[in-house]
C-alpha positions in Angstrom: -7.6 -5.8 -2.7 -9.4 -8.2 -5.0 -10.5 -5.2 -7.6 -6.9 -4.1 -7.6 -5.1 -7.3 -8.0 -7.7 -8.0 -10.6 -6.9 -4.2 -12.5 -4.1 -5.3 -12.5 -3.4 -8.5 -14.5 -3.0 -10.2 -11.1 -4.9 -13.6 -9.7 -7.1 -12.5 -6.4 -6.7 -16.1 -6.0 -2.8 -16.4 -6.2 -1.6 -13.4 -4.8 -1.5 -12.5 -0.9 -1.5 -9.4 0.7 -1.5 -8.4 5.0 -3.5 -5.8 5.3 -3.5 -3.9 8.7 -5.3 -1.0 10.0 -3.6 0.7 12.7 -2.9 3.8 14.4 -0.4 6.8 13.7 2.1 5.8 17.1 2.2 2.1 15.7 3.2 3.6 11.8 4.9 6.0 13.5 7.0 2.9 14.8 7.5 0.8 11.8 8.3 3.9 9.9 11.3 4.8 12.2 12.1 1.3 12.8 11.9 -0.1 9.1 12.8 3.1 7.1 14.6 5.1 9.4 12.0 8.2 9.1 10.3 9.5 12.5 7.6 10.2 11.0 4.2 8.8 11.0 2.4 8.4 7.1 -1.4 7.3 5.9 0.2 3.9 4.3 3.0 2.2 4.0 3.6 -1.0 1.8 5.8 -3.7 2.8 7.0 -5.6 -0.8 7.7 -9.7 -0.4 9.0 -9.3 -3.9 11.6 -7.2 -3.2 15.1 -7.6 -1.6 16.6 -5.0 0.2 20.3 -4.2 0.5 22.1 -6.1 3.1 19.4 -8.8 3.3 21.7 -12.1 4.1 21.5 -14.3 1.0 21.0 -17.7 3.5 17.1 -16.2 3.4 15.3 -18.5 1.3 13.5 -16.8 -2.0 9.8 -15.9 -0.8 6.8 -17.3 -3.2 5.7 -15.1 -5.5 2.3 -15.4 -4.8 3.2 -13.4 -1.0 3.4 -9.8 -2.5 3.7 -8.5 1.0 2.0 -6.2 3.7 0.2 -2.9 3.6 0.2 -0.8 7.0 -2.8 1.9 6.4 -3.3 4.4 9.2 -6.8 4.8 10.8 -6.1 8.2 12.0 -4.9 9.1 8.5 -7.9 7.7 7.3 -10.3 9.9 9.6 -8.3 12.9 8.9 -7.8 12.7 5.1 -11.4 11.8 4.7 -12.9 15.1 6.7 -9.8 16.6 4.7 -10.8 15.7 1.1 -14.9 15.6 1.7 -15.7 11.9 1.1 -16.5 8.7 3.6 -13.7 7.3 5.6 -14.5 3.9 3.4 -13.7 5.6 0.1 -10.2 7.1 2.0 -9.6 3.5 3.8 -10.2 1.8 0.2 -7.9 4.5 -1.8 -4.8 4.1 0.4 -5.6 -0.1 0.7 -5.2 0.4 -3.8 -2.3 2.7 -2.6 -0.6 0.9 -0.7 -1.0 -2.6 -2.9 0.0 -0.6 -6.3 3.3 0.3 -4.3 3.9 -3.9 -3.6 3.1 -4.2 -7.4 6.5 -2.0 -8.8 4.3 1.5 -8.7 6.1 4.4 -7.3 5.8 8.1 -6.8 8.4 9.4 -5.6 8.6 11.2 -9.5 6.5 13.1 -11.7 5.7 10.2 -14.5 5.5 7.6 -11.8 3.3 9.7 -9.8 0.7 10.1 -12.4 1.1 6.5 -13.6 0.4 5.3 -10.2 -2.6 7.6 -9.4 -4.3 7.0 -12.9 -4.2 2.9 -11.5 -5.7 4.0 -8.4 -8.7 6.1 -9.8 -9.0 3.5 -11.6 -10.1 1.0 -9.3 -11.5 3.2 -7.1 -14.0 4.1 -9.7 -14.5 0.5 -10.8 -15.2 -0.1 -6.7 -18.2 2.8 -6.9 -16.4 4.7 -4.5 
């Protein structure tokens, strides 16, 4: 978290992030229940920064310093790392960057955004030794 935040022009020290390792029925959950997909996913990334539609205005402005919460997957974890051929720490650590790029305005849902997105993340990974 501290290496990305840090990669990123952030302060380790000002910025807070949840970060919770859980299994695929409990994403499975809070992807259905939060983003109306029945689907379970390695990470998902929940953005403090960011308002979504419909959100009553009477909700008082969050501190910029809360960037939000990441949701990674330990099952995803176990599975992509025998997948890929590297340690489930490298995996965990990729979709924690993942995850916190995503609460930092990073998106790949598109080509450009994609690569810009997974550039960041090889980035710290690499500066991590992993």
């Amino acid at each position: 978290m501290e290496a990305t935040l840090s990669a990123e022009g952030r302060s380790p020290d000002a910025d807070e992030v949840s970060i919770l390792f859980a299994d695929d029925g409990y994403v499975r959950e809070l992807s259905r229940k939060y983003l109306g997909r029945d689907e379970t996913t390695d990470v998902l990334a929940f953005s403090m920064l960011e308002r979504t539609e419909g959100e009553p205005d009477a909700v008082p402005p969050r501190p910029p310093e809360m960037l939000g919460d990441v949701v990674v997957s330990v099952d995803a974890v176990e599975r992509q790392a025998a997948e890929y051929g590297h340690s489930a720490e490298r995996e965990a650590a990729i979709l924690v960057v993942h995850g916190i790029l995503h609460l930092l305005g990073y998106d790949d849902c598109d080509a450009p955004g994609r690569a810009a997105m997974y550039d960041a993340q090889e980035r710290v990974v690499a500066a991590l030794g992993l």
